[in-house]
C-alpha positions as YAML, in Angstrom:
chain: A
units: angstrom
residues:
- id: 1
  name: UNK
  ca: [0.62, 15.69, 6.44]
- id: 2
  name: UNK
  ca: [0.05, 11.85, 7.66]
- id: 3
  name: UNK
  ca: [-2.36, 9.85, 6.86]
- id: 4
  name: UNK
  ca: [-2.81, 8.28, 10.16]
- id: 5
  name: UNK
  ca: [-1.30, 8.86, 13.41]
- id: 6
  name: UNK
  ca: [-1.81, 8.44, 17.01]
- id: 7
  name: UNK
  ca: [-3.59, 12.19, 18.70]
- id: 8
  name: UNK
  ca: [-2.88, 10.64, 22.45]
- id: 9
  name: UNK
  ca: [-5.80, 9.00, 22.71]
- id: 10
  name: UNK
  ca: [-7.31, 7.96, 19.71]
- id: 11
  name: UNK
  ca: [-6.08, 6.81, 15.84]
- id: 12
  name: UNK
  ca: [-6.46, 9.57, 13.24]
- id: 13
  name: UNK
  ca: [-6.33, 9.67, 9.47]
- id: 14
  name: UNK
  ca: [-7.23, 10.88, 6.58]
- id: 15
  name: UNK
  ca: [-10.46, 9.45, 4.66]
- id: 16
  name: UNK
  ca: [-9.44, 8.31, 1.79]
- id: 17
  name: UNK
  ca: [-12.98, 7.42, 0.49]
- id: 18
  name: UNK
  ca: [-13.55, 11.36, 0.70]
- id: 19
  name: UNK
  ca: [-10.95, 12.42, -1.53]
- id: 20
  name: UNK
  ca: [-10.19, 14.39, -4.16]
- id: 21
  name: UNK
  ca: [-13.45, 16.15, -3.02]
- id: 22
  name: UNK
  ca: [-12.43, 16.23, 1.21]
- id: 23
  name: UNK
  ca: [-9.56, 16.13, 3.27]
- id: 24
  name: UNK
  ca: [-10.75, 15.44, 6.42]
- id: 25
  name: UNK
  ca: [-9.19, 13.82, 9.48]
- id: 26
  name: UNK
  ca: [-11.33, 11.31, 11.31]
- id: 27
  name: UNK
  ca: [-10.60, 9.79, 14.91]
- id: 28
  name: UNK
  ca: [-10.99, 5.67, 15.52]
- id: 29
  name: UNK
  ca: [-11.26, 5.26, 19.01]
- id: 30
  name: UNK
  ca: [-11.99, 1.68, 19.27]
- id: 31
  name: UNK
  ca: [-11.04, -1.50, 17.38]
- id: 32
  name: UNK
  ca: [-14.32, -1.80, 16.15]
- id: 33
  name: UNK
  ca: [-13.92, 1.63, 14.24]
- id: 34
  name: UNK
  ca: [-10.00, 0.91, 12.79]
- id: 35
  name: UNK
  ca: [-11.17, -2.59, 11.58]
- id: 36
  name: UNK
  ca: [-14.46, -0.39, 9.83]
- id: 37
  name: UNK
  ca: [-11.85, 1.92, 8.37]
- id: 38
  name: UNK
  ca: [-9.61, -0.56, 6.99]
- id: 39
  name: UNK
  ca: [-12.30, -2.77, 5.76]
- id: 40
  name: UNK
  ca: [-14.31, 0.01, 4.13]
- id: 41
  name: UNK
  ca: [-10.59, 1.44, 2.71]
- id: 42
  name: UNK
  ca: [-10.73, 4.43, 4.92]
- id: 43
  name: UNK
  ca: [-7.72, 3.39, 5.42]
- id: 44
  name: UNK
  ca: [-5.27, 1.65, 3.20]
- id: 45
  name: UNK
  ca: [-1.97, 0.90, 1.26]
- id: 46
  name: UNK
  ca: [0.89, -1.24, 2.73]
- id: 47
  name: UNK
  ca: [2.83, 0.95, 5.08]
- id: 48
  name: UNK
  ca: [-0.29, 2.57, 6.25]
- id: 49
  name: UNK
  ca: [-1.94, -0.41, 7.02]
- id: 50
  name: UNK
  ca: [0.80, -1.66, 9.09]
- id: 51
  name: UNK
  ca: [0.77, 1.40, 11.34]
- id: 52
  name: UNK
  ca: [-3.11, 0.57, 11.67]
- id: 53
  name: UNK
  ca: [-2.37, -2.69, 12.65]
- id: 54
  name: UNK
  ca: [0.12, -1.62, 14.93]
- id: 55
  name: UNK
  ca: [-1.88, 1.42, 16.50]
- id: 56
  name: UNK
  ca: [-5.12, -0.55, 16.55]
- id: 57
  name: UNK
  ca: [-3.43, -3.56, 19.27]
- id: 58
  name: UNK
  ca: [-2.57, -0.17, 21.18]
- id: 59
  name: UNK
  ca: [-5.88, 0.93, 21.12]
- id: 60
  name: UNK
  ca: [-7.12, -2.73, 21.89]
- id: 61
  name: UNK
  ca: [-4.69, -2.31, 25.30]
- id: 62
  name: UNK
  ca: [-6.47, 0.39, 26.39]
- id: 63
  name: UNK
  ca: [-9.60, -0.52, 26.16]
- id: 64
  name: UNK
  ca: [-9.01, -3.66, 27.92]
- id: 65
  name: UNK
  ca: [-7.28, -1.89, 30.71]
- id: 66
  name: UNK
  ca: [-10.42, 0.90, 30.89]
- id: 67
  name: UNK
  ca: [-12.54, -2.55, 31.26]
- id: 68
  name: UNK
  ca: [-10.36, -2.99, 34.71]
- id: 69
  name: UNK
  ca: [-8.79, -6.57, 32.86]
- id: 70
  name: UNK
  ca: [-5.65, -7.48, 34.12]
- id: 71
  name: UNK
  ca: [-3.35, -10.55, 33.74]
- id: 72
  name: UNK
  ca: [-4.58, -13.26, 31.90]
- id: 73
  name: UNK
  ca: [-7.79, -11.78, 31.43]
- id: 74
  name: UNK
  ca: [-6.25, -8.70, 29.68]
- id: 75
  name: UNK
  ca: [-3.93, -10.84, 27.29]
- id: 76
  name: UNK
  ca: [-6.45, -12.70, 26.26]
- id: 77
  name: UNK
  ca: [-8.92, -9.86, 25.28]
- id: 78
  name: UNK
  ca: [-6.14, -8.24, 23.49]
- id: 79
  name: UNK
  ca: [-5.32, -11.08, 21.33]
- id: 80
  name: UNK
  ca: [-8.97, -11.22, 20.40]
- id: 81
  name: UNK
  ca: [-8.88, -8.15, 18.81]
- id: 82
  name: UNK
  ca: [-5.53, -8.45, 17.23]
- id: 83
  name: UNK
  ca: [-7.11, -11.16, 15.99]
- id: 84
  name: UNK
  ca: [-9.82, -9.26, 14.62]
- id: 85
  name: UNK
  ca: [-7.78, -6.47, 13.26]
- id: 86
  name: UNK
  ca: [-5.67, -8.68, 11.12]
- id: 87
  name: UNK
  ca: [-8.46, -10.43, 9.46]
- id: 88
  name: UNK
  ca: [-9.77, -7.26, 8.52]
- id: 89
  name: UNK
  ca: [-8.21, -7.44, 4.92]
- id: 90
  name: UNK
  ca: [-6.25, -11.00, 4.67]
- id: 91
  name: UNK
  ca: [-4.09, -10.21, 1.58]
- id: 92
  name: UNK
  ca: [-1.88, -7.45, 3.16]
- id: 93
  name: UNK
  ca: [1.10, -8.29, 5.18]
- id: 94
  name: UNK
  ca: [1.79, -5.05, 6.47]
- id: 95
  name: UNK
  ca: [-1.70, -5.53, 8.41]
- id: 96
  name: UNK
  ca: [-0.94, -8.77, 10.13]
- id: 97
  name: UNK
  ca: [2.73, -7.85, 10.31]
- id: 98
  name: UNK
  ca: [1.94, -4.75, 12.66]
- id: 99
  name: UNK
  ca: [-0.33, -6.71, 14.67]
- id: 100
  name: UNK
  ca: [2.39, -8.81, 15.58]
- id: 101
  name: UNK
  ca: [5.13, -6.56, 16.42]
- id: 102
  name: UNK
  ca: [2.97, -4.91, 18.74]
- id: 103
  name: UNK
  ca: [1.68, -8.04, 20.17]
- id: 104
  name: UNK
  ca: [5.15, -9.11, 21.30]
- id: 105
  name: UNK
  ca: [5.04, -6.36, 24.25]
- id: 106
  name: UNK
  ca: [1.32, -7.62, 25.47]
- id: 107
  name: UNK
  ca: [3.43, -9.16, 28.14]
- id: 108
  name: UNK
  ca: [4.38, -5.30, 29.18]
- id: 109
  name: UNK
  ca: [1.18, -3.76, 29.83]
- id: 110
  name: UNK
  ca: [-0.53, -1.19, 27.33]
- id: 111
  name: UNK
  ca: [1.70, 1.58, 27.76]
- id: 112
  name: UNK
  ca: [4.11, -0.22, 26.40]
- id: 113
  name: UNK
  ca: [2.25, -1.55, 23.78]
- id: 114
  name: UNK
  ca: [1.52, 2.25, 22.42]
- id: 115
  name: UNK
  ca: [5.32, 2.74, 22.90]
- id: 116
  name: UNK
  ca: [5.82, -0.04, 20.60]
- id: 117
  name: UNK
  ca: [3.50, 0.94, 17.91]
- id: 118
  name: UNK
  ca: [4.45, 4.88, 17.78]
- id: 119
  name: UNK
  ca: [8.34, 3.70, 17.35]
- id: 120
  name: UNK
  ca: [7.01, 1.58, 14.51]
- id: 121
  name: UNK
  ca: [5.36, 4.54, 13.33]
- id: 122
  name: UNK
  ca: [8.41, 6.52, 12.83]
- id: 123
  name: UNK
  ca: [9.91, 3.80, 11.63]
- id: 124
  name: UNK
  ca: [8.30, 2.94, 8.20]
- id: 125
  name: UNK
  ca: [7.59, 6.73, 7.95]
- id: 126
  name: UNK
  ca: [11.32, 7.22, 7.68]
- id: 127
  name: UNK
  ca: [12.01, 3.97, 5.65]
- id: 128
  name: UNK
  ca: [10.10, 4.92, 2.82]
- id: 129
  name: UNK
  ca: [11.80, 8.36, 2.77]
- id: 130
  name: UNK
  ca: [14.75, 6.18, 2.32]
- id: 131
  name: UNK
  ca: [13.55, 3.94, -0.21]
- id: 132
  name: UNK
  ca: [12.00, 7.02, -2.35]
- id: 133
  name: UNK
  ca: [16.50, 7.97, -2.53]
- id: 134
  name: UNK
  ca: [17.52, 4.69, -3.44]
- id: 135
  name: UNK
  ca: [14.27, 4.03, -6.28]
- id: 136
  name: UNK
  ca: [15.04, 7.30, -7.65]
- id: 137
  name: UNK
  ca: [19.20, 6.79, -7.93]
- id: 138
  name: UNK
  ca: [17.94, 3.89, -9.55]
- id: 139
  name: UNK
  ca: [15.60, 5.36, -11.92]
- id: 140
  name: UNK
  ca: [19.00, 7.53, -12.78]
- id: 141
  name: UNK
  ca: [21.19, 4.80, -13.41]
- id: 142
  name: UNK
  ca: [18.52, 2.75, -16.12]
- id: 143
  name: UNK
  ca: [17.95, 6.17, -17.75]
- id: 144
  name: UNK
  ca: [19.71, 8.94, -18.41]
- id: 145
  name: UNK
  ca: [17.99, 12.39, -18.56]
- id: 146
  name: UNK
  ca: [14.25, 13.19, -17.48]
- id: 147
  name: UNK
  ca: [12.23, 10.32, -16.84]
- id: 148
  name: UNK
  ca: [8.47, 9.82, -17.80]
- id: 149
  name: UNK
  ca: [7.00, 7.26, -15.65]
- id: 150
  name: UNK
  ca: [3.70, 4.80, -15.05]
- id: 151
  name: UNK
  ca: [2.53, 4.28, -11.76]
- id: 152
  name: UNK
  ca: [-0.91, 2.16, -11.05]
- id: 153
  name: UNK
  ca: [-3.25, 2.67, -7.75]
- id: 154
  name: UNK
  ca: [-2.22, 5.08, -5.33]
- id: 155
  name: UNK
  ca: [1.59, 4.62, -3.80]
- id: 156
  name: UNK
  ca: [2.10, 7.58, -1.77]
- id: 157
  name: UNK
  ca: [1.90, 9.62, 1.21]
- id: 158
  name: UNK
  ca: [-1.95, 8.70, 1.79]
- id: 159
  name: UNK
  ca: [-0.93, 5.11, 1.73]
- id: 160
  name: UNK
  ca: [2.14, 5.10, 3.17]
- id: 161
  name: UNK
  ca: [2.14, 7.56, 6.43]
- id: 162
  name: UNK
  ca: [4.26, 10.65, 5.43]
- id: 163
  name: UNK
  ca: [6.03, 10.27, 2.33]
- id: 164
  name: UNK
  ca: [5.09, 6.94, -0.34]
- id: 165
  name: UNK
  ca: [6.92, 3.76, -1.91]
- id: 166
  name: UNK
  ca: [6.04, 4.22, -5.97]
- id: 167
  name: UNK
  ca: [5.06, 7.58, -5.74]
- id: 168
  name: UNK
  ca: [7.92, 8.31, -3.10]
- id: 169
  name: UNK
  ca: [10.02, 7.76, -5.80]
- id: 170
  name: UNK
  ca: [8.56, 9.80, -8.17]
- id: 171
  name: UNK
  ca: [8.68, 12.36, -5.43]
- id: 172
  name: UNK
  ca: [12.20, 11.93, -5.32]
- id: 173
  name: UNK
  ca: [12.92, 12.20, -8.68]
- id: 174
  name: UNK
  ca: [10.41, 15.14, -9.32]
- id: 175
  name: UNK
  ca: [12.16, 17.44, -6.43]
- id: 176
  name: UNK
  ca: [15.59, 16.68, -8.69]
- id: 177
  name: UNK
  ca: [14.46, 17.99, -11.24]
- id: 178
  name: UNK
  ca: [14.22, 14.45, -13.19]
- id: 179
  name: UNK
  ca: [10.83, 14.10, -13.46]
- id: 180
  name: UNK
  ca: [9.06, 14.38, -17.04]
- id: 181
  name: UNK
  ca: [5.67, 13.53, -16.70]
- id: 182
  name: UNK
  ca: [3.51, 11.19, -15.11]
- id: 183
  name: UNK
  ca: [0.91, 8.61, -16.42]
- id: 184
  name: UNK
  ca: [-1.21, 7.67, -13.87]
- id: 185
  name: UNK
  ca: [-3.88, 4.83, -13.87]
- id: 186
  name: UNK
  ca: [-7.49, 5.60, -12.85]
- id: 187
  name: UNK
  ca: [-7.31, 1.99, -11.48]
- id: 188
  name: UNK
  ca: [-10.99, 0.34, -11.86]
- id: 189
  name: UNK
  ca: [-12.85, -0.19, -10.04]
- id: 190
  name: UNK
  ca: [-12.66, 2.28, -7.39]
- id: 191
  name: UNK
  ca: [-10.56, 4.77, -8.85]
- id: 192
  name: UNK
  ca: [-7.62, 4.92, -6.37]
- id: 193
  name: UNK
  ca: [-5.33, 6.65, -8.73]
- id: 194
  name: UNK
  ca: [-7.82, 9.02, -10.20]
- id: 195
  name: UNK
  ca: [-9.51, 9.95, -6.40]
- id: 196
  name: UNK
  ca: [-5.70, 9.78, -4.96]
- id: 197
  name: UNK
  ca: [-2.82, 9.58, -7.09]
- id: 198
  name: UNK
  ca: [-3.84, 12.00, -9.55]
- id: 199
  name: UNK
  ca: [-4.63, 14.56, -5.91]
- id: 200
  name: UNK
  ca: [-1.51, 13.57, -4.57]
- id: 201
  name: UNK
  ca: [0.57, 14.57, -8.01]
- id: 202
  name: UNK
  ca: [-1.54, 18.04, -8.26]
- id: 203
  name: UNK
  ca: [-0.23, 18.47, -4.90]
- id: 204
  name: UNK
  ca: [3.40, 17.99, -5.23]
- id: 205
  name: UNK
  ca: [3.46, 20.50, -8.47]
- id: 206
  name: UNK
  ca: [4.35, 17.36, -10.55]
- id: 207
  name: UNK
  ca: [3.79, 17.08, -14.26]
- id: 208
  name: UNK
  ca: [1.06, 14.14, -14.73]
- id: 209
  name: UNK
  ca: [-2.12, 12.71, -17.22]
- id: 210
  name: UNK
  ca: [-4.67, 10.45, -15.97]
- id: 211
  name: UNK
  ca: [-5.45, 7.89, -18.03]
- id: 212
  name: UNK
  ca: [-8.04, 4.40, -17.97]
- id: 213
  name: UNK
  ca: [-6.40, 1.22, -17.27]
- id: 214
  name: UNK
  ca: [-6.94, -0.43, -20.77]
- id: 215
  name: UNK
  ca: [-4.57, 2.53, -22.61]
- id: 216
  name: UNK
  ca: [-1.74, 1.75, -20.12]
- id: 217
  name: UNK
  ca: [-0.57, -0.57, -22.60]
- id: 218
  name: UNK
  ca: [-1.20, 1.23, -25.65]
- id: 219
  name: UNK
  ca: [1.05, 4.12, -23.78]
- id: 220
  name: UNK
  ca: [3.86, 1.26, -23.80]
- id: 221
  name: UNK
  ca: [3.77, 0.57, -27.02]
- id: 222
  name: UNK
  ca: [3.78, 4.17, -27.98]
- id: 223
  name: UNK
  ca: [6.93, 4.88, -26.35]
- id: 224
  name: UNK
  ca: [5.38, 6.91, -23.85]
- id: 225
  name: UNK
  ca: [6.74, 5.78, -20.93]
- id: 226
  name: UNK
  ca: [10.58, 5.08, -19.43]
- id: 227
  name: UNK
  ca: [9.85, 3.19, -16.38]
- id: 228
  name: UNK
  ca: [6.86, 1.52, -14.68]
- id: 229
  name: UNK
  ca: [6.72, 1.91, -10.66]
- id: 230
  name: UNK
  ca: [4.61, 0.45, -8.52]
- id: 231
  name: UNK
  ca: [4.30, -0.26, -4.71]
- id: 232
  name: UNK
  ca: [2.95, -3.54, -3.36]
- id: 233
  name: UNK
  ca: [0.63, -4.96, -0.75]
- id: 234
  name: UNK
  ca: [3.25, -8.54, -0.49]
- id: 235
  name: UNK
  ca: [6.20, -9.57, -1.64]
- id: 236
  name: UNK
  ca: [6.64, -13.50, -1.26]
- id: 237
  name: UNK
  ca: [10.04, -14.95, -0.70]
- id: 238
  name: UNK
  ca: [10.54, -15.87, -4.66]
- id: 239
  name: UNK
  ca: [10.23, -12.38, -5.60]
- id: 240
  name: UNK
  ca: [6.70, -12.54, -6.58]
- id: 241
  name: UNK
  ca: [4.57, -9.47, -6.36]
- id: 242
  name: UNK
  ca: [1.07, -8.84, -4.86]
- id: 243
  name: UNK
  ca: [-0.46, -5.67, -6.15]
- id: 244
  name: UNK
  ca: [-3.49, -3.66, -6.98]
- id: 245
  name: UNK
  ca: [-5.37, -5.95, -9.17]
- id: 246
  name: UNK
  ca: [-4.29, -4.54, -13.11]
- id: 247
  name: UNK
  ca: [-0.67, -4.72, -12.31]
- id: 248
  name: UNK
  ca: [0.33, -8.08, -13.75]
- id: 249
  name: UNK
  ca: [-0.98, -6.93, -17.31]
- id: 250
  name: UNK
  ca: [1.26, -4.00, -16.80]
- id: 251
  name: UNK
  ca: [4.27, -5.88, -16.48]
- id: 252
  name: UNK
  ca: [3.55, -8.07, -19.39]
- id: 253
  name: UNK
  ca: [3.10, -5.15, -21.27]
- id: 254
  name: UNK
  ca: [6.17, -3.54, -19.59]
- id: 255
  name: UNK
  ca: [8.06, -7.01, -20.40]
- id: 256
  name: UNK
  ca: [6.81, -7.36, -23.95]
- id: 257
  name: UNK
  ca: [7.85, -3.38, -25.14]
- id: 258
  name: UNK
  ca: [11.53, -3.85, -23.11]
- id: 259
  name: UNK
  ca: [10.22, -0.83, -20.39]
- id: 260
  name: UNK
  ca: [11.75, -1.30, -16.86]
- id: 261
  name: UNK
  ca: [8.99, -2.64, -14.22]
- id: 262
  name: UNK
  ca: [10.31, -1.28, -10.68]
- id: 263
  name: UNK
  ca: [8.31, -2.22, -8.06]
- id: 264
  name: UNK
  ca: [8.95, -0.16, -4.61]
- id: 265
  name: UNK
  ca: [8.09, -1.76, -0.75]
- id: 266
  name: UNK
  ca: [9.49, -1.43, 2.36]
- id: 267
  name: UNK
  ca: [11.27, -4.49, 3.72]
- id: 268
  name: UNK
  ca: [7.82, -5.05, 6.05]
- id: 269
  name: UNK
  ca: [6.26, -5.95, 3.11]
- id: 270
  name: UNK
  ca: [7.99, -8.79, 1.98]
- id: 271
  name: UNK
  ca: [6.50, -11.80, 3.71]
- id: 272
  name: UNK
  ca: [9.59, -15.15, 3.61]
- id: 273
  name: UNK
  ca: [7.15, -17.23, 5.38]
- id: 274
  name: UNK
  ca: [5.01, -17.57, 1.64]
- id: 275
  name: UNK
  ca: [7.17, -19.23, -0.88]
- id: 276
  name: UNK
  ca: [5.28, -17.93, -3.79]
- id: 277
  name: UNK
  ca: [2.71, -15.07, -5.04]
- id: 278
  name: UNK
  ca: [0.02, -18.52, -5.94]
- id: 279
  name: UNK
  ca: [0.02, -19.07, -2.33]
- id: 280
  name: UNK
  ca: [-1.53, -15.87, -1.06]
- id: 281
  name: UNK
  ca: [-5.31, -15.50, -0.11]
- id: 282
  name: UNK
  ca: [-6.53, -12.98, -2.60]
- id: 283
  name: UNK
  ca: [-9.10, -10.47, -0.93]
- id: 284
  name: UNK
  ca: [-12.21, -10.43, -3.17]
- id: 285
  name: UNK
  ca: [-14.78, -7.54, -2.78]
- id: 286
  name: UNK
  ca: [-18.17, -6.61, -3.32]
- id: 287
  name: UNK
  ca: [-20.10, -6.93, -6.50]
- id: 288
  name: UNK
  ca: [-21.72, -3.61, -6.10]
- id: 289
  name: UNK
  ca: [-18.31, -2.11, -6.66]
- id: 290
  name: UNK
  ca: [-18.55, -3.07, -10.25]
- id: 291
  name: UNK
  ca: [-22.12, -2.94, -10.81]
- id: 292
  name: UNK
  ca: [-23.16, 0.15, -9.48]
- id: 293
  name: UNK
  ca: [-21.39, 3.67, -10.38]
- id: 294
  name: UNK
  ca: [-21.67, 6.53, -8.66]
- id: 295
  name: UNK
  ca: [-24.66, 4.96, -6.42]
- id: 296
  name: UNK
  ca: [-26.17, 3.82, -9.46]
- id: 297
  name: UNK
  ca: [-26.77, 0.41, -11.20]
- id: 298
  name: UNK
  ca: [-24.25, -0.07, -14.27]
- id: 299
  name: UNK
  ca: [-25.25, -3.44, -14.64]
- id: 300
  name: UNK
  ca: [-27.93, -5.96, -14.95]
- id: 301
  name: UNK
  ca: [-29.72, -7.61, -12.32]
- id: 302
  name: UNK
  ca: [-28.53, -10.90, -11.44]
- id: 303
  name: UNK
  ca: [-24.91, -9.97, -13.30]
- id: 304
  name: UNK
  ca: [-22.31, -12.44, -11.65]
- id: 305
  name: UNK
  ca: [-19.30, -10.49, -10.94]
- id: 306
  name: UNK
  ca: [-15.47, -11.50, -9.99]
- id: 307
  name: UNK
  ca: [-13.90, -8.48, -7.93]
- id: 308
  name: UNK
  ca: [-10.27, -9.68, -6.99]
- id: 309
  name: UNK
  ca: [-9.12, -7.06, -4.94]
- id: 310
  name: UNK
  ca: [-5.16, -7.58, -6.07]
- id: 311
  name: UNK
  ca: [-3.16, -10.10, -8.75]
- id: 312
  name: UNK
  ca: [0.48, -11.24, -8.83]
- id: 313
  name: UNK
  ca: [2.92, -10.59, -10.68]
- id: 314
  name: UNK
  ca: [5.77, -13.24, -10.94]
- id: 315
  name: UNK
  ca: [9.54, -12.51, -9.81]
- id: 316
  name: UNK
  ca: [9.86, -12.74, -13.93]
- id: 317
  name: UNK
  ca: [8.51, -9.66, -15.26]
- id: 318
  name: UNK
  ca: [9.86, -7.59, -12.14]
- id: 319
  name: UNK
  ca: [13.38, -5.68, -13.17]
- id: 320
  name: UNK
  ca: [13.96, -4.82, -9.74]
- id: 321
  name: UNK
  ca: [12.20, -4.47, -6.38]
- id: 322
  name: UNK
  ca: [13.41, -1.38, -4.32]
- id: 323
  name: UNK
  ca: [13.36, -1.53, -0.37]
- id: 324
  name: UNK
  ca: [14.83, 1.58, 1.97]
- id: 325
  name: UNK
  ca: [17.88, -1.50, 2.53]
- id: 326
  name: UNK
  ca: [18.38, -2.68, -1.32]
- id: 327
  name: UNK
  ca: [17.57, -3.49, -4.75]
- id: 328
  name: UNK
  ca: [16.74, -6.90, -5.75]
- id: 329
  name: UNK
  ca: [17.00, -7.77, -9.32]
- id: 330
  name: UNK
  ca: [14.02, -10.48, -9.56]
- id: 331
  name: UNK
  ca: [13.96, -11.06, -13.80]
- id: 332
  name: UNK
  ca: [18.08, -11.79, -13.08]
- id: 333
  name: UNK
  ca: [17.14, -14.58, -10.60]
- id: 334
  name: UNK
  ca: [17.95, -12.47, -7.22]
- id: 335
  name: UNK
  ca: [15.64, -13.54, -4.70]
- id: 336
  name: UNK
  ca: [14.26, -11.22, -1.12]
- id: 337
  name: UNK
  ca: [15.15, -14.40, 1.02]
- id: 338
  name: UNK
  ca: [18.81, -14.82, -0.52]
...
C-alpha cells in the first residue's frame, strides 16, 4: 500500500483524517484539492509531503496546458501554483523541497514535469527502505538483544509513501525478530499516533501499547524503554530537529534517564540553507483543535489557545540522526552539513 501516488491522471492517497475507522483512497485532481489535503492533513508526514509537492507542480502542468497556455504564459501559471502548494504548510521542507525539484523541468513542458515527479516518487519510497536497514543495524549495535522502543506521532508508511523513517525502523527491526514491544504516543492534539501509528503497528503484527503523551516520561524513568525513534519534518544544518510538537520533552527526558534519542529522515529532509532549528517558521493551527473534542466544546468560551504545530529539538539531546546515506552523531558534535 502507498499513501499517495500518481493513477495517470490524478494524485491519490490515503485519508489520513479517516483512519483507524476508513481506509479509503481519494483522488486530487487539481492544485486546489492537494493544497486542501495537505492543509487539512489529508495528507502528511515528511516524505509524503514531498511527493505531494512534487506530484502537485505535475498536476499544476497539466492544467495549465488543458487551459491551451504555452510559453511564458504557461511558466508563469505554473509557478503560481507551486507557489501556492508550498505555502500550504510552511514548516516542512519536504513540501517546498518537492516543489522545487519538479520546478527545475518547467522549462521541459509538463510531461516532463510528471516524469520528474514519479522518479522522485520512487526515489524517497526506496530511500526510506534503506534508511529503515541502516536505523535498525543501529538499534543492534547500542543494544544487544530485543529492543523495546518509543516512537511519537506517526513515522511510517502513511507518512512516508511505502515503507516509514521511525517506524521503518521499527519495521526493520520487528521483521528480525528484534523487536520487543512498542510504546507509542497518542500525540495531542490530534491523535496521530493513536488514529495512525497504533493502526499501522496492528497491521504489521508488531507488539505495541498506546499510551498519553504526559506518561512518556514516566515510561523513561521506569526503565521501560531502550531507544526513542522518531522521524522529522526538518533537520537544520546544526543538527537541530523539527518534529511533531511533544518531541523536545522526549529527548530531555530521553537525555536526563541516559535512553538513546534516534531520530530517522531521509537526506530531503535536512534543509543546509537554515543554520539552526530557532530559525524555522513554526506552523501554528487552529484553536478548535484543542478546544473542541470529538465535535464538541472541551473548553470555555473565549479560552486563548497556543497550538504549535511542531518544536525543536537541539543537535544536543539527539544521539544520532539516521538517513538511507549515514548516521550522524549530533550530541558528539557531528554536524548534517560537515
Amino acid at each position: 500500500m502507498r499513501s499517495i501516488d500518481w493513477d495517470g491522471d490524478a494524485v491519490v492517497i490515503v485519508d489520513q483524517t479517516l483512519l483507524p475507522h476508513r481506509l479509503e483512497w481519494v483522488r486530487l485532481g487539481s492544485v486546489d484539492a492537494l493544497c486542501d489535503a495537505v492543509r487539512r492533513l489529508a495528507v502528511r508526514g515528511a516524505p509524503a509531503l514531498g511527493a505531494a509537492g512534487a506530484l502537485g507542480v505535475a498536476l499544476a502542468g497539466r492544467e495549465a496546458l488543458s487551459g491551451a497556455r504555452s510559453g511564458d504564459e504557461f511558466r508563469a501559471a505554473v509557478r503560481a501554483d507551486a507557489e501556492r502548494i508550498a505555502r500550504a504548510r510552511p514548516t516542512a521542507v519536504n513540501l517546498t523541497w518537492g516543489v522545487e525539484i519538479v520546478m527545475r523541468r518547467v522549462d521541459d513542458g509538463a510531461e516532463a514535469m510528471l516524469t520528474e515527479a514519479l522518479s522522485l516518487l520512487e526515489a524517497e519510497a526506496e530511500c526510506t527502505r534503506q534508511l529503515s536497514v541502516r536505523g535498525a543495524d543501529l538499534l543492534d549495535t547500542l543494544h544487544g538483544g530485543t529492543h523495546r522502543l518509543l516512537t511519537h506521532c506517526n513515522a511510517g508508511a502513511l507518512a512516508c509513501i511505502d515503507w516509514g523513517t521511525a517506524l521503518g525502523i521499527v519495521r526493520a527491526s520487528h521483521e528480525r525478530g528484534r523487536l520487543a514491544h512498542v510504546l507509542c504516543t497518542e500525540t495531542r492534539p490530534l491523535l496521530q499516533g493513536a488514529r495512525l501509528t497504533a493502526w499501522e503497528l496492528a497491521q504489521m503484527g508488531a507488539p505495541y501499547t498506546l499510551i498519553v503523551d504526559s506518561a512518556a516520561a514516566l515510561s523513561l524513568a521506569r526503565g521501560m524503554v531502550d531507544a526513542v525513534v522518531v522521524g522529522a519534518d526538518r533537520i537544520t544544518a546544526n543538527g537541530d530537529v523539527v518534529n511533531k510538537i511533544g518531541t523536545y520533552p522526549l529527548a530531555l527526558a530521553a537525555q536526563r534517564h541516559g535512553i538513546p534519542f534516534l531520530v530517522a529522515a531521509p537526506e530531503s529532509t535536512i534543509d543546509l540553507r537554515t543554520a539552526r532549528g530557532g530559525d524555522v517558521d513554526i506552523e501554528e493551527r487552529d484553536h478548535d483543535e484543542v478546544t473542541h473534542w470529538g465535535g464538541q466544546r472541551a473548553a470555555p468560551d473565549g479560552t486563548a489557545v497556543f497550538n504549535p504545530a511542531f518544536d525543536v529539538t537541539t543537535a544536543d539531546l539527539v544521539t544520532a540522526i539516521v538517513t538511507e546515506r549515514r548516521v550522524i552523531r549530533a550530541a558528539a558534535g557531528e554536524r548534517p552539513d560537515a
